[in-house]
BAVOMI-830618 format. One record per residue: x, z, y of N, C-alpha, C, CB in turn; residue number from 1. Coordinates in pm, whole numbers, plus 50000, padded with zeros to 5 digits. Glycine has a CB too. Example, Ala and Ser with C-alpha at 12.3 -4.5 7.8 and 13.67 -1.06 7.14 Angstrom:
+-------+-------+-------+-------+-------+-------+-------+-------+-------+-------+-------+-------+-----+
:    nX :    nZ :    nY :   caX :   caZ :   caY :    cX :    cZ :    cY :   cbX :   cbZ :   cbY : num :
+-------+-------+-------+-------+-------+-------+-------+-------+-------+-------+-------+-------+-----+
: 51319 : 50780 : 49431 : 51230 : 50780 : 49550 : 51320 : 50780 : 49670 : 51131 : 50905 : 49553 :   1 :
: 51285 : 50708 : 49775 : 51367 : 50714 : 49894 : 51290 : 50787 : 50003 : 51408 : 50572 : 49940 :   2 :
+-------+-------+-------+-------+-------+-------+-------+-------+-------+-------+-------+-------+-----+
END
This chain:
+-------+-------+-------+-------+-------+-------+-------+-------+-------+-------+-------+-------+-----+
:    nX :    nZ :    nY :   caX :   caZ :   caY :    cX :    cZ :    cY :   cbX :   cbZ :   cbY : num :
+-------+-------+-------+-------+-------+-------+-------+-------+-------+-------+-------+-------+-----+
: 50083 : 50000 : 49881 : 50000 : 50000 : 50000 : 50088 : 50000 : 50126 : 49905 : 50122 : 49999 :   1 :
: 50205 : 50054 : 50143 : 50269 : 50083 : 50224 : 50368 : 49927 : 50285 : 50337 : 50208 : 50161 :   2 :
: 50388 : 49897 : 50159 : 50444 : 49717 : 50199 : 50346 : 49630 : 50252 : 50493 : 49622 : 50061 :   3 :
: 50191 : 49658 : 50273 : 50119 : 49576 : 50339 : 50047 : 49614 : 50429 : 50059 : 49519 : 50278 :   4 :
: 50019 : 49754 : 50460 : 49938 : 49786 : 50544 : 49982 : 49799 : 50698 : 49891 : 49891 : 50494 :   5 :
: 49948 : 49708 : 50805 : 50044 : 49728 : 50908 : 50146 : 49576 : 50932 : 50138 : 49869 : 50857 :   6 :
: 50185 : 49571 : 50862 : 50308 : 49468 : 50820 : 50306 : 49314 : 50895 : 50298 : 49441 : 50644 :   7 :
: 50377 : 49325 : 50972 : 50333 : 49185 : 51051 : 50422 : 49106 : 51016 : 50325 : 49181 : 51209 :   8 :
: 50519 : 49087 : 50880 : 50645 : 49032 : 50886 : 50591 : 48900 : 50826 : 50770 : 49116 : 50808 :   9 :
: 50467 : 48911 : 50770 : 50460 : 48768 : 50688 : 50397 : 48678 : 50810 : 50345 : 48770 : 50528 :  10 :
: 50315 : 48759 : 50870 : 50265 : 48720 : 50999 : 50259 : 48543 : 51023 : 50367 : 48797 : 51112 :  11 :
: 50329 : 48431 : 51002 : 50357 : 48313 : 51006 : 50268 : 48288 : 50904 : 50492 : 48274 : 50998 :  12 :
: 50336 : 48312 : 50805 : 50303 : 48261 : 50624 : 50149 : 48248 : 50625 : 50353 : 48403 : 50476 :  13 :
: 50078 : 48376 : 50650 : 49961 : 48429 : 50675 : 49904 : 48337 : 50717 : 49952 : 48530 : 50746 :  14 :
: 49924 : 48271 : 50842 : 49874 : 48145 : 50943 : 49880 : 48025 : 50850 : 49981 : 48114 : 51091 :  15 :
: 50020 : 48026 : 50805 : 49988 : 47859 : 50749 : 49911 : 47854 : 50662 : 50095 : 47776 : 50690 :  16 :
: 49911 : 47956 : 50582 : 49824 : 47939 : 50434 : 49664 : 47985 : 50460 : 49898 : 48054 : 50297 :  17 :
: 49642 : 47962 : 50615 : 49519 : 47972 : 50661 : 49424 : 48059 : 50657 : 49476 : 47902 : 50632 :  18 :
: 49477 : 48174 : 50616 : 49441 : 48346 : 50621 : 49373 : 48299 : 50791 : 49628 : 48501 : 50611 :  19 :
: 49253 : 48395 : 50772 : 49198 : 48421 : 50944 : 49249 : 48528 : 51010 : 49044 : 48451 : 50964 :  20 :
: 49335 : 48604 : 50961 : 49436 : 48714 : 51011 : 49539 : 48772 : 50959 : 49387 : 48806 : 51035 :  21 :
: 49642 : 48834 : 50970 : 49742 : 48881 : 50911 : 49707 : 48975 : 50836 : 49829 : 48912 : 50983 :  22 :
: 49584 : 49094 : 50831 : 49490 : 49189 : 50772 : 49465 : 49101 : 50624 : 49339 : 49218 : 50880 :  23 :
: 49392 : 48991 : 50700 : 49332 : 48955 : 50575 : 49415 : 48923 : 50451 : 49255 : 48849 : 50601 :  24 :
: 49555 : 48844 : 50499 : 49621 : 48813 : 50379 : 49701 : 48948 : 50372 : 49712 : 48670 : 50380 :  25 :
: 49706 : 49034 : 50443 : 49765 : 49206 : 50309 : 49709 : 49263 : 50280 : 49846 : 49328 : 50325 :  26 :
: 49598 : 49243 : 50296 : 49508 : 49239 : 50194 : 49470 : 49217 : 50053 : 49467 : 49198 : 50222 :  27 :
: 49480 : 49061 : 50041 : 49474 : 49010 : 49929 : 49647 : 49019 : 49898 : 49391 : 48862 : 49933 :  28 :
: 49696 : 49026 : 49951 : 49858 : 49056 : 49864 : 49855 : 49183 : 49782 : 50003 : 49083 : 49980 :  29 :
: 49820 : 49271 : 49859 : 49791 : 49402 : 49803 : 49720 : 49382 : 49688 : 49718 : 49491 : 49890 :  30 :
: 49584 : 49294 : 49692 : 49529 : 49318 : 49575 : 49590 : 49260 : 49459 : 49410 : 49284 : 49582 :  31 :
: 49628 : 49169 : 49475 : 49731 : 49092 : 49386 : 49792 : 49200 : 49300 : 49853 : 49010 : 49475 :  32 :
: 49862 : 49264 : 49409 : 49960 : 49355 : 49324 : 49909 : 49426 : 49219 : 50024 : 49454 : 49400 :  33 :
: 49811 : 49463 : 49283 : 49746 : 49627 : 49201 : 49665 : 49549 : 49081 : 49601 : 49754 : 49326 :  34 :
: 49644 : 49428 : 49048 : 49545 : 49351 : 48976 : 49594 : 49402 : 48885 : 49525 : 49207 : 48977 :  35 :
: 49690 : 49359 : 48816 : 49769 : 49386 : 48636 : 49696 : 49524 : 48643 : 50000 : 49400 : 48604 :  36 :
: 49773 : 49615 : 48738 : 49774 : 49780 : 48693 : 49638 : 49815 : 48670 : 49836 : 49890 : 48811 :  37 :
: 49521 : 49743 : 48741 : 49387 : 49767 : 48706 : 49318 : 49741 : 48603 : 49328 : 49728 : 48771 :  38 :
: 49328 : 49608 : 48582 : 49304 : 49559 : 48483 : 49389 : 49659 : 48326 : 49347 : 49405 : 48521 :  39 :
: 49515 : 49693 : 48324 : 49537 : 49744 : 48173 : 49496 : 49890 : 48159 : 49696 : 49732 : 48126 :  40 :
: 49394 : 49968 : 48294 : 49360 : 50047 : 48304 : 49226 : 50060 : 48228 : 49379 : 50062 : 48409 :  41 :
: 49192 : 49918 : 48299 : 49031 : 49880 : 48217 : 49049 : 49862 : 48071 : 48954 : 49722 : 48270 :  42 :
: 49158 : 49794 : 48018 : 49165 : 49778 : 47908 : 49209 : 49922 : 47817 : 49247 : 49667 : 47904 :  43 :
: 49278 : 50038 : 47877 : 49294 : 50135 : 47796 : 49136 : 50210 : 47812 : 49433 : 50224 : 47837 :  44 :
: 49067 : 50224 : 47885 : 48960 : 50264 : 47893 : 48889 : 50238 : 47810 : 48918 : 50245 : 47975 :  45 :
: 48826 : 50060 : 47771 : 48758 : 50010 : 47690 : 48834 : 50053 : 47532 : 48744 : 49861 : 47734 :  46 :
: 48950 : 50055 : 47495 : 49019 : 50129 : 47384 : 48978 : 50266 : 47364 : 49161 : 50133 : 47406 :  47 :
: 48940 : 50360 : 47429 : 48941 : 50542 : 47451 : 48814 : 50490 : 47419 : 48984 : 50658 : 47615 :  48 :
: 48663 : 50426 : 47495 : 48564 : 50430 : 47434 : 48511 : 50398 : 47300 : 48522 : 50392 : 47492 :  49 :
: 48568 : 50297 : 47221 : 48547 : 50231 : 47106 : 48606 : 50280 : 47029 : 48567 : 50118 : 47099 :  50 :
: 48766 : 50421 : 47063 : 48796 : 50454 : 46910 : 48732 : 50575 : 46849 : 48944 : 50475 : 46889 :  51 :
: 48628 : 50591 : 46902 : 48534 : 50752 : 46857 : 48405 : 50649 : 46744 : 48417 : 50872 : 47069 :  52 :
: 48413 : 50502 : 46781 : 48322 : 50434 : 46683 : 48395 : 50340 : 46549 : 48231 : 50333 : 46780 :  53 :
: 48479 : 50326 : 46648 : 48609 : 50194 : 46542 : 48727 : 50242 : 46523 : 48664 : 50035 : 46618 :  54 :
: 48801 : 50360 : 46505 : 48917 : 50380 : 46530 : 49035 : 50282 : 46490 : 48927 : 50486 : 46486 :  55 :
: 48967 : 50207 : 46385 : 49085 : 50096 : 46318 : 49039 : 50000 : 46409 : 49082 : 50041 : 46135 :  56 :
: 48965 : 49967 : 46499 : 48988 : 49826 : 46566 : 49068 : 49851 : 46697 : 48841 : 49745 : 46603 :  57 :
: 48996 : 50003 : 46755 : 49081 : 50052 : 46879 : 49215 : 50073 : 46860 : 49037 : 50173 : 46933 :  58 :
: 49278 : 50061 : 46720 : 49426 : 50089 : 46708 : 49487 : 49954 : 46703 : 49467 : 50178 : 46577 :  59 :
: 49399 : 49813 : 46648 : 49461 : 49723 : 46663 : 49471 : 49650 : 46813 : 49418 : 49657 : 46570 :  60 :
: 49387 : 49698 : 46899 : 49342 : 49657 : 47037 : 49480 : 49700 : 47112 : 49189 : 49741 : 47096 :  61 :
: 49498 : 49814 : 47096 : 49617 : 49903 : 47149 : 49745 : 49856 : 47111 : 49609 : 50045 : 47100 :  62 :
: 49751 : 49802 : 47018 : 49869 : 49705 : 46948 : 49885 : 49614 : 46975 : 49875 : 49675 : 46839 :  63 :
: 49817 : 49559 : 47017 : 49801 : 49386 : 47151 : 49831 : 49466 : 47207 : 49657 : 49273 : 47220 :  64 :
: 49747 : 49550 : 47342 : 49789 : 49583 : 47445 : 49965 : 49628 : 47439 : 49689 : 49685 : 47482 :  65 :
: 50019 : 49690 : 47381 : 50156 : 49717 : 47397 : 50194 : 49621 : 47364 : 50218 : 49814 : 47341 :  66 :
: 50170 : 49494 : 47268 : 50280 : 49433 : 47236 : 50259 : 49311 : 47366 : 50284 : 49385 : 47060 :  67 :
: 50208 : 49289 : 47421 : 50166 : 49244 : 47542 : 50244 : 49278 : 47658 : 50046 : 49282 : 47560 :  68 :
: 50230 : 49345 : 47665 : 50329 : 49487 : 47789 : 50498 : 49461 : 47727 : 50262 : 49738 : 47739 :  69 :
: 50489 : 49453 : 47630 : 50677 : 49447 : 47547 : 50708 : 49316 : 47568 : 50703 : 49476 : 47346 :  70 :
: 50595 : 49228 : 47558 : 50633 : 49088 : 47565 : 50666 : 49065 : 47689 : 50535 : 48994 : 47524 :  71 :
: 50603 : 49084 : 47807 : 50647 : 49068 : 47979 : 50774 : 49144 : 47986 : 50527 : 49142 : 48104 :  72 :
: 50805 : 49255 : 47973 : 50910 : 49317 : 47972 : 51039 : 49234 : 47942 : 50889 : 49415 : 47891 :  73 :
: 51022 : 49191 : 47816 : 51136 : 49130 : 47775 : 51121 : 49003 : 47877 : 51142 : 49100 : 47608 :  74 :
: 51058 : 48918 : 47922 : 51019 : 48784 : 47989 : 51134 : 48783 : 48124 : 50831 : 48784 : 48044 :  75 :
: 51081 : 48927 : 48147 : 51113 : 48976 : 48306 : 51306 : 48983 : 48311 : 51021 : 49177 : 48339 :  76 :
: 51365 : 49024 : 48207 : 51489 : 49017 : 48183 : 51579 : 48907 : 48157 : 51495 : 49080 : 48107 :  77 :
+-------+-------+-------+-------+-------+-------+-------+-------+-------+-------+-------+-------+-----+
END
């Protein structure tokens, strides 16, 4: 939050890529960011609800999810 809130440095970028204000695009940068972290939030959530009914599917769900997370990791290196 702190890299966009305020931040007039993209200020140009913002303009060309036809943002109607510098707000608006740190805005959506911000959200950008936080998207992944939300989203695998939603996804451990939907896991915690389903393993009190499925515990063997919520364990294979969770096994994507990490091996997912291991796979970017390594990508990123």
């Amino acid at each position: 939050c702190k890299n966009y809130k305020g931040n007039t440095k993209e200020a140009d970028i913002a303009k060309v890529m036809g943002f109607e204000s510098n707000d608006e695009y740190n805005e959506i940068m911000f959200l950008r960011e936080i998207t992944h972290t939300v989203n695998a939030f939603n996804d451990m959530a939907d896991i915690v609800r389903l393993y009190s009914k499925k515990p063997e599917t919520a364990e294979q769900r969770l096994a994507n999810l990490l091996s997912e997370v291991m796979y970017e990791d390594s990508e990123s290196v």
